[in-house]
Backbone bond lengths (Angstrom), bond angles and torsions (degrees), N, CA, C in turn:
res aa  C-N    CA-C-N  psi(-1)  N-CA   C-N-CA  omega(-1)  CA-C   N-CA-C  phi
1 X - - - 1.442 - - 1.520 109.59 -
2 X 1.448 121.03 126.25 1.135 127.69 -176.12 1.498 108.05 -66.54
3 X 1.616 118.24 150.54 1.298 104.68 168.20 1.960 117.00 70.96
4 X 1.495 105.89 -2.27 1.278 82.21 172.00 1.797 108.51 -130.97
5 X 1.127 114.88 127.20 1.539 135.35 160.40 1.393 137.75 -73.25
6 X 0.934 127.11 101.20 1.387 121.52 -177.12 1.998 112.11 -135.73
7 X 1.249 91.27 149.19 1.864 108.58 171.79 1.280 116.29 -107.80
8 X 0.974 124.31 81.43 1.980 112.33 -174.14 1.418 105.93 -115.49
9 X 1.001 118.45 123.04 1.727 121.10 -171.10 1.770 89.66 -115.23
10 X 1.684 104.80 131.02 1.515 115.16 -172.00 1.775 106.81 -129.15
11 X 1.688 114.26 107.04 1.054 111.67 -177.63 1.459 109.53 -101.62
12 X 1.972 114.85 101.75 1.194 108.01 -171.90 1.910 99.51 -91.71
13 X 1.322 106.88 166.62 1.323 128.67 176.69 1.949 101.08 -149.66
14 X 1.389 88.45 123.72 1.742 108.13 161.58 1.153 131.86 -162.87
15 X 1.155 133.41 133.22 1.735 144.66 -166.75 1.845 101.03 -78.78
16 X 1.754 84.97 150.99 1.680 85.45 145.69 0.980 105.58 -79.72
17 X 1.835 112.96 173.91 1.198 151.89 -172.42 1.724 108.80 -71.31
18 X 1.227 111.94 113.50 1.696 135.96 -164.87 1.657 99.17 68.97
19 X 1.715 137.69 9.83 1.035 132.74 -164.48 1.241 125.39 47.79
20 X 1.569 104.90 44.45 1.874 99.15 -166.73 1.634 100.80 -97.13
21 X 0.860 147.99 151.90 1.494 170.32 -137.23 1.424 96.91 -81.04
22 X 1.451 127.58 50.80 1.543 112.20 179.50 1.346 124.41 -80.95
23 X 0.991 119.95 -21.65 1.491 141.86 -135.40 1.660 106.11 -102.33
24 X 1.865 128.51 84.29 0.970 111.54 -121.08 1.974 78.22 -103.50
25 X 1.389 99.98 158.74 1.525 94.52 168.12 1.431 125.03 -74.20
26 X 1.883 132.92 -4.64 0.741 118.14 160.66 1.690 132.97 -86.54
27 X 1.810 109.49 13.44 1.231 99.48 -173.26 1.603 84.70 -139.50
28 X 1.242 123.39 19.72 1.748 129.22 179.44 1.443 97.26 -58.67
29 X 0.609 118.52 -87.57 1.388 138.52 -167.52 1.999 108.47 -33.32
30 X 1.356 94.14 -67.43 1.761 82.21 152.14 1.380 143.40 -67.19
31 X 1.220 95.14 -4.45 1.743 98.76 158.98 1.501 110.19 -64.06
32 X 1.714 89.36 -55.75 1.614 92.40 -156.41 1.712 106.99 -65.45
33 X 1.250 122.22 -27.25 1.415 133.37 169.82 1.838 101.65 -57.39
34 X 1.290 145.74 -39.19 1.301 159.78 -142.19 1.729 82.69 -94.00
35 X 1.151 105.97 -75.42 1.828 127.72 -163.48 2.092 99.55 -62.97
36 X 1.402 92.16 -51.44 2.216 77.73 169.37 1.211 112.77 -49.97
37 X 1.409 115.98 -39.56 1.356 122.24 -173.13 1.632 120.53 -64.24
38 X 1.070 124.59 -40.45 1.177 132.58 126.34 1.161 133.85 2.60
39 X 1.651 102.16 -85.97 1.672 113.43 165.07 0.968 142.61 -41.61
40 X 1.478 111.04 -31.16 1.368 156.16 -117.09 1.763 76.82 -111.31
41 X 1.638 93.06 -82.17 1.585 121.58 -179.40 1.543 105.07 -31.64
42 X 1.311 125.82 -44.51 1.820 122.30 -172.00 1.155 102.85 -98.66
43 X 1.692 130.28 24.71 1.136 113.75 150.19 1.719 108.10 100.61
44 X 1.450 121.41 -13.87 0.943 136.07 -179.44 2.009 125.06 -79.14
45 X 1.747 101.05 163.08 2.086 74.29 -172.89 1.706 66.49 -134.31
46 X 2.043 85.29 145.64 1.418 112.39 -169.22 1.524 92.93 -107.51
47 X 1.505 138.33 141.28 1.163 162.36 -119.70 0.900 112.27 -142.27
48 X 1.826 100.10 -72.27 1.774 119.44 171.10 1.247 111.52 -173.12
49 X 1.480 99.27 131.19 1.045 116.21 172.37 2.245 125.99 -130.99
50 X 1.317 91.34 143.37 1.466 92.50 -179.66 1.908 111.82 -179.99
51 X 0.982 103.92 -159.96 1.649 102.67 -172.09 1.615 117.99 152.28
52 X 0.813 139.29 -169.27 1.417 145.78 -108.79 1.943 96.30 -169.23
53 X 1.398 122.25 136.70 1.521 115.52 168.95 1.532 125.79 -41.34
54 X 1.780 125.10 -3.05 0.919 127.10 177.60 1.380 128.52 -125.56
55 X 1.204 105.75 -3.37 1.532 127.67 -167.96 1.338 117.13 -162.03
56 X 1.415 104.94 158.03 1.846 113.51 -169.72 1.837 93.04 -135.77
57 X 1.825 109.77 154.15 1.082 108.56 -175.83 1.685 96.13 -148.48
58 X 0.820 116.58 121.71 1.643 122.36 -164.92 1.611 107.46 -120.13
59 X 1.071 130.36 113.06 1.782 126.16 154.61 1.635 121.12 -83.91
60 X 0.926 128.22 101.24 1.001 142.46 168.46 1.738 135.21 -78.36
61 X 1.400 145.24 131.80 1.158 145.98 -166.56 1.746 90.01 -122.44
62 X 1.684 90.67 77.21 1.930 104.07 175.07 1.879 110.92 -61.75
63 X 1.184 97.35 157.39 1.249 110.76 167.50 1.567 112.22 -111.73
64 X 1.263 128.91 142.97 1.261 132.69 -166.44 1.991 113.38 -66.47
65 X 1.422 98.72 -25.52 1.081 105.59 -170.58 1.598 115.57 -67.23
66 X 1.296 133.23 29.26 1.349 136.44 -178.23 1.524 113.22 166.84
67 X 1.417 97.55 119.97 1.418 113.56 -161.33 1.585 100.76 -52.85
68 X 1.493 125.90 169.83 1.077 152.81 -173.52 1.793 105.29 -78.74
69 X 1.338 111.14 -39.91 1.848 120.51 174.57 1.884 103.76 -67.54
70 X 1.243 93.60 -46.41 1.564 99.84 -169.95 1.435 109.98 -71.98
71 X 1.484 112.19 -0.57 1.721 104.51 -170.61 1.543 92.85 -114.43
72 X 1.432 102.97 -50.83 2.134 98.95 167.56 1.305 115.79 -49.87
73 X 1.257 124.42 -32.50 1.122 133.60 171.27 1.769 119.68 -48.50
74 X 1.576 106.23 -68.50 1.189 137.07 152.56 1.716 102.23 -15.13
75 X 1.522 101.32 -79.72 1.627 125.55 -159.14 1.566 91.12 -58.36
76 X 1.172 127.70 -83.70 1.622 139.28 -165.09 1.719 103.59 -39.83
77 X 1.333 121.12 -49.03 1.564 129.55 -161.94 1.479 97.41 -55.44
78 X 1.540 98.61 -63.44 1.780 122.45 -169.21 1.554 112.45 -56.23
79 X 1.238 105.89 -54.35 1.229 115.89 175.77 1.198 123.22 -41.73
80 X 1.745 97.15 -64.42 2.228 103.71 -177.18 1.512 101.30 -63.69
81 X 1.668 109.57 -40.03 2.406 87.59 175.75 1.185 105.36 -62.38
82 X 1.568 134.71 -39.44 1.271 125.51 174.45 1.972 120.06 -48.44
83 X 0.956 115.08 -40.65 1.235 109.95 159.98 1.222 128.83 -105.32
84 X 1.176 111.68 18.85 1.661 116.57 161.74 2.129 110.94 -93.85
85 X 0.878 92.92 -44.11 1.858 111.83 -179.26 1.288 96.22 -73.78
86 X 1.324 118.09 -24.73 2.033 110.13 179.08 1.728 102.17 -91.32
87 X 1.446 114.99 -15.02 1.546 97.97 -178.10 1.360 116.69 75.39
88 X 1.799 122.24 13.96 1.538 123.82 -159.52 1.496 94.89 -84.17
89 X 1.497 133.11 -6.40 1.107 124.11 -166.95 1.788 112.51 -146.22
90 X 1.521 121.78 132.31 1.636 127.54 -162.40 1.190 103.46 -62.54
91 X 1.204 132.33 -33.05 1.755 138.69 179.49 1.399 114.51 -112.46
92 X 1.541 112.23 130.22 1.839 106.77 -177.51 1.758 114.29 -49.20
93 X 1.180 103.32 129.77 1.454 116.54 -160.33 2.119 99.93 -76.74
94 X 1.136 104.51 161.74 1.566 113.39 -179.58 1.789 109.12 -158.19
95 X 1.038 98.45 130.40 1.651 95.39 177.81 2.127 104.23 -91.16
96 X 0.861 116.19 174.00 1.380 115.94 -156.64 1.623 108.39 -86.43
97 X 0.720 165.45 94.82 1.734 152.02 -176.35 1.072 110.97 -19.72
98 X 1.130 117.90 126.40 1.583 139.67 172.46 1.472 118.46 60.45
99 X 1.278 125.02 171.68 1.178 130.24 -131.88 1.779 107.92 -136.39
100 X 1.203 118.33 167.18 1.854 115.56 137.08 1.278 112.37 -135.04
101 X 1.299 93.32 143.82 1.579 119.92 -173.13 1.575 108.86 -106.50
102 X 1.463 138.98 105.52 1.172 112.19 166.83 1.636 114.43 -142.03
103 X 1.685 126.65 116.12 1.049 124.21 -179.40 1.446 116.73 -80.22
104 X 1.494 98.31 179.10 1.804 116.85 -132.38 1.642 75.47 -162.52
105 X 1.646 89.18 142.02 1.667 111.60 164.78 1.437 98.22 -108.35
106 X 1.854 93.64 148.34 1.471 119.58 -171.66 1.429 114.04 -49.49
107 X 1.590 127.50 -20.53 1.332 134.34 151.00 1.185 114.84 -43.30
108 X 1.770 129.50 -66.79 1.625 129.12 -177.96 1.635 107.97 -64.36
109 X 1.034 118.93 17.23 2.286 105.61 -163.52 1.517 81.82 -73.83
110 X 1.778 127.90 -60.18 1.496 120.41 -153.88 1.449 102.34 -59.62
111 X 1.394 139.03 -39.54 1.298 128.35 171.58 1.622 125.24 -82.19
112 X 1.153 112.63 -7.87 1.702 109.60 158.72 1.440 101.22 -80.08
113 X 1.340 120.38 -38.56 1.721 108.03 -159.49 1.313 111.62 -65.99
114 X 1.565 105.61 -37.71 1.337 113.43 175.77 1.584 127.03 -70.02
115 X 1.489 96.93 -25.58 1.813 96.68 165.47 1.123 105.52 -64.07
116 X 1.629 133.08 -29.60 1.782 111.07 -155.49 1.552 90.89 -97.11
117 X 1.742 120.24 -25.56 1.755 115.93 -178.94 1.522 94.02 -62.08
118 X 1.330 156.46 1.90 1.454 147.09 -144.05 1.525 105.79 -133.23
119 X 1.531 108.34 -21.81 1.377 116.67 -174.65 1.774 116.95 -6.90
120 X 1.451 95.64 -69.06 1.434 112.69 -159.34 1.753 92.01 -43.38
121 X 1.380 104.11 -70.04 1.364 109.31 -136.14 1.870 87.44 -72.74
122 X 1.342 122.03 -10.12 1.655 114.51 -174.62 1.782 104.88 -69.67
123 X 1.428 101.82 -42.17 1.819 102.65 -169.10 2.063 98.98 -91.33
124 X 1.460 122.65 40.36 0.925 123.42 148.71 1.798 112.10 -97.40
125 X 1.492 103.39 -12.34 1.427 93.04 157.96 1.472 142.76 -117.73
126 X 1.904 101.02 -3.36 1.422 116.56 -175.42 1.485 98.29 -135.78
127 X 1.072 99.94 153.12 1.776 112.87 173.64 1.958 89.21 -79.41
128 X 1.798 90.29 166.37 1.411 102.84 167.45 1.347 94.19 -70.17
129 X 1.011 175.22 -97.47 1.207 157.54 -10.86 1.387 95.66 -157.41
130 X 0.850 109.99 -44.05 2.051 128.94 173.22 1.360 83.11 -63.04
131 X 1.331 109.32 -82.33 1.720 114.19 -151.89 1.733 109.51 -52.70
132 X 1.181 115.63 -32.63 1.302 113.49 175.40 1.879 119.11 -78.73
133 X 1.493 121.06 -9.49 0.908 135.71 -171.92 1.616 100.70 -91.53
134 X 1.536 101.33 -44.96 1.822 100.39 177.86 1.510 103.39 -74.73
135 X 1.215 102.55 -35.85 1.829 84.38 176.79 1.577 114.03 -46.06
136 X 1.444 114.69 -65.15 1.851 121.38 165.02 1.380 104.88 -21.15
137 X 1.136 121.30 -55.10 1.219 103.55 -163.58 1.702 133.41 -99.28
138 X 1.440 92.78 -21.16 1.652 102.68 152.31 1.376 131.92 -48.10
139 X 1.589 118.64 -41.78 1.369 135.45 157.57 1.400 124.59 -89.29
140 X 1.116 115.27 3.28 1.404 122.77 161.64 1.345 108.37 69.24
141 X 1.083 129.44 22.11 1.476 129.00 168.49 1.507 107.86 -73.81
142 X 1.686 111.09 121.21 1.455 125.30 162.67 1.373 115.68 -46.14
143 X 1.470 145.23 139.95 1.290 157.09 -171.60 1.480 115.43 -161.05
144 X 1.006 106.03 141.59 1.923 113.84 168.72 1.429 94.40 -112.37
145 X 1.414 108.11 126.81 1.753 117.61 -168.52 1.807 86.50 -75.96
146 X 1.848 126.78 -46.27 1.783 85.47 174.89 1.157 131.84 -46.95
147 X 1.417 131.77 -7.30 1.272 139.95 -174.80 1.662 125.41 -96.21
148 X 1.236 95.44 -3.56 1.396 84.91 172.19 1.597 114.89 -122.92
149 X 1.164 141.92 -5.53 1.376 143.08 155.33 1.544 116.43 -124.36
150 X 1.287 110.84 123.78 1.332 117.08 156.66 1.669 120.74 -74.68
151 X 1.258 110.87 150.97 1.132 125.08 -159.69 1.558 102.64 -108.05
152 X 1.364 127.54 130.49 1.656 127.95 169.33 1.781 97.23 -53.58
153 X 1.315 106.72 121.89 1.385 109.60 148.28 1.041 148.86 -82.65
């Protein structure tokens, strides 16, 4: 679009499916290379990305031209055939339903980027479940905690 400018910095966070430990460290890294690519593909610039055997946390420098559902959408679909057709995992893989989205001014990027480069050593002291709960509540987004993780039955 001619004439139009924009800065939107997009810090997504999402689990696998029941958050069970899929996400192996010998093929992490090509995920996350698989999923930039992705980003990459809709036109979007990837920031940082990384995560933990249960969860992924991506910063993104979105472009307006495609909603935020249609690109998680994008990311999650591609991704699980990407590791379903690679065989990286003993049970067909699923990322969790739904997402968080939360933007950041171009001032906070060096301290978000560095929270998601830190992953490892951050969830040696909090579960995702914490960390995704303080996110809710730092931005003040309303939530019903049955609503945001399913539980293995």
């Amino acid at each position: 679009m001619a004439n139009t400018y924009t800065q939107i910095h997009i810090h997504f966070v999402f689990a696998v499916k029941y958050r069970q430990a899929s996400i192996d460290t010998n093929w992490k890294n090509d995920l996350y290379k698989y999923i930039s690519g992705i980003i990459k593909n809709n036109n979007h610039k990837v920031l940082a990305i990384n995560g933990v055997s249960d969860h992924v946390h991506i910063l993104i420098g979105i472009r307006p031209v495609q909603s935020i559902s249609e690109l998680m959408k994008s990311i999650k679909q591609n991704s699980s055939k990407w590791i379903n057709e690679n065989k990286l995992t003993k049970i067909h893989f699923e990322w969790q339903e739904g997402y968080g989205a939360f933007s950041y001014s171009k001032s906070q990027l060096s301290a978000v980027a560095g929270y998601i480069d830190n992953q490892e050593e951050h969830h040696k002291k909090k579960t995702f479940k914490e960390e995704y709960i303080n996110f809710l509540e730092k931005f003040e987004v309303d939530y019903d905690e049955k609503f945001i993780f399913k539980e293995l039955i």
